[in-house]
N, C-alpha and C positions, 0 to 999 in steps of 0.2 A: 504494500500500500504506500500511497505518497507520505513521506517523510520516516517511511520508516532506513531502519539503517539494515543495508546489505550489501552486497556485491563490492564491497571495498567503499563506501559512501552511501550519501543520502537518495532516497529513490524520490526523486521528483516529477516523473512522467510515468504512467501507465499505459498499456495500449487497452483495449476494449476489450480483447479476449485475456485482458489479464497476464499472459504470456510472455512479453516484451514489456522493456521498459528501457530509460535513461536515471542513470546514476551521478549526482555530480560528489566533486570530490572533498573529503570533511573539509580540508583547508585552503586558504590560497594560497599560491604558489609563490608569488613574487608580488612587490609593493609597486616598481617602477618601471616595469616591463614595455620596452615598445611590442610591436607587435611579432617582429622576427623572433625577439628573446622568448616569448611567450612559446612558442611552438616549441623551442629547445628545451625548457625548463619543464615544461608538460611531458614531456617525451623523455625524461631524467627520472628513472625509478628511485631515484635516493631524494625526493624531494617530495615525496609522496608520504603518507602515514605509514605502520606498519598493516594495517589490511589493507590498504590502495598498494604496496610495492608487492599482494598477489597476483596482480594483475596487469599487463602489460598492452593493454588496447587503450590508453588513456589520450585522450587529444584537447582539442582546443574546441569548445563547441561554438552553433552556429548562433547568429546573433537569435533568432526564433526560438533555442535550447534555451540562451539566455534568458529570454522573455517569460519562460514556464519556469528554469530556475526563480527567475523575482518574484511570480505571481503565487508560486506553490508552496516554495520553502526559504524565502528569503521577505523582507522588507513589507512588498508590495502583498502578500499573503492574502489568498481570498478566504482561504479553506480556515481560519481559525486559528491556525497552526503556528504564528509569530514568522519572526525569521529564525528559524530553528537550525538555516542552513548558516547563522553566522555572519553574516555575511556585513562588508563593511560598508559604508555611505559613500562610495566610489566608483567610478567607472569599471567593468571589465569588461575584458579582448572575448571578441568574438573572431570566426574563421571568415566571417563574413567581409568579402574584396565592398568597397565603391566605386574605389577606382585604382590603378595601379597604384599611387601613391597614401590611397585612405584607405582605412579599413572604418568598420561599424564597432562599437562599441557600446553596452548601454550602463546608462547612470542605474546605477541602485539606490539613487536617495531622491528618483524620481521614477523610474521607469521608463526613459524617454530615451532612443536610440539617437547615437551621436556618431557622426562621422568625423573621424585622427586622423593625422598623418599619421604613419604606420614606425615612422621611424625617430622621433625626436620625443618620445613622451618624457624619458627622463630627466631631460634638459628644461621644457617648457612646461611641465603638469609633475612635479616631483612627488612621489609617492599616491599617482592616480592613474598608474597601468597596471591594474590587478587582473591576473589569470585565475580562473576556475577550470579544473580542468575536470569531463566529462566521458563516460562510455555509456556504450548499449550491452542492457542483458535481454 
């Protein structure tokens, strides 16, 4: 069920037959992340919890993943639930392109999708390129 914990993190998406779902992961990864670092850092087993480094399918979800992250177990929470995922009053990196040089990111301290450059966050936004990283069971 939604916000329960398994598969190495929080279950925040369900499919209808129950069957499937998406896992985000207990913590963030990184505080300052442009968007290239985020992929690397997500993709680093040692950066992960001890149940997230059972599993090695972890990535960078998409800005839409994000959107159910906020809504389900984070901030924006419809279902009651708080944000039980944690989660800080910050921007994170979604896999989502705008353009070669922006990528999508959404605020969590509004739920409003934002389009970055993909490369200068920790210069220009110090400590508001935060990665969640994500898989499917």
């Amino acid at each position: 069920s939604i916000g329960d914990m398994a598969q190495g993190g929080i279950i925040f998406w369900v499919s209808a037959d129950g069957k499937n779902g998406l896992v985000a992961s207990l913590d963030d990864h990184c505080l300052s992340c442009n968007w290239s670092s985020a992929f690397e850092v997500v993709s680093d087993p040692s950066t992960h919890t001890s149940q997230g480094q059972q599993y090695r399918d972890w990535r960078v979800p998409t800005v839409f993943e994000l959107d159910e992250m906020y809504s389900n177990i984070g901030p924006g929470n419809a279902l009651g639930l708080g944000n039980i995922g944690n989660f800080q009053n910050a921007h994170y990196w979604s896999s989502t392109d705008h353009s070669l040089n922006y990528g999508y990111r959404l605020d969590f301290s509004s739920g409003i999708k934002v389009s970055s450059l993909k490369y200068a966050i920790g210069a220009i936004w110090p400590d508001d390129g935060v990665v969640r990283a994500v898989r499917n069971f």
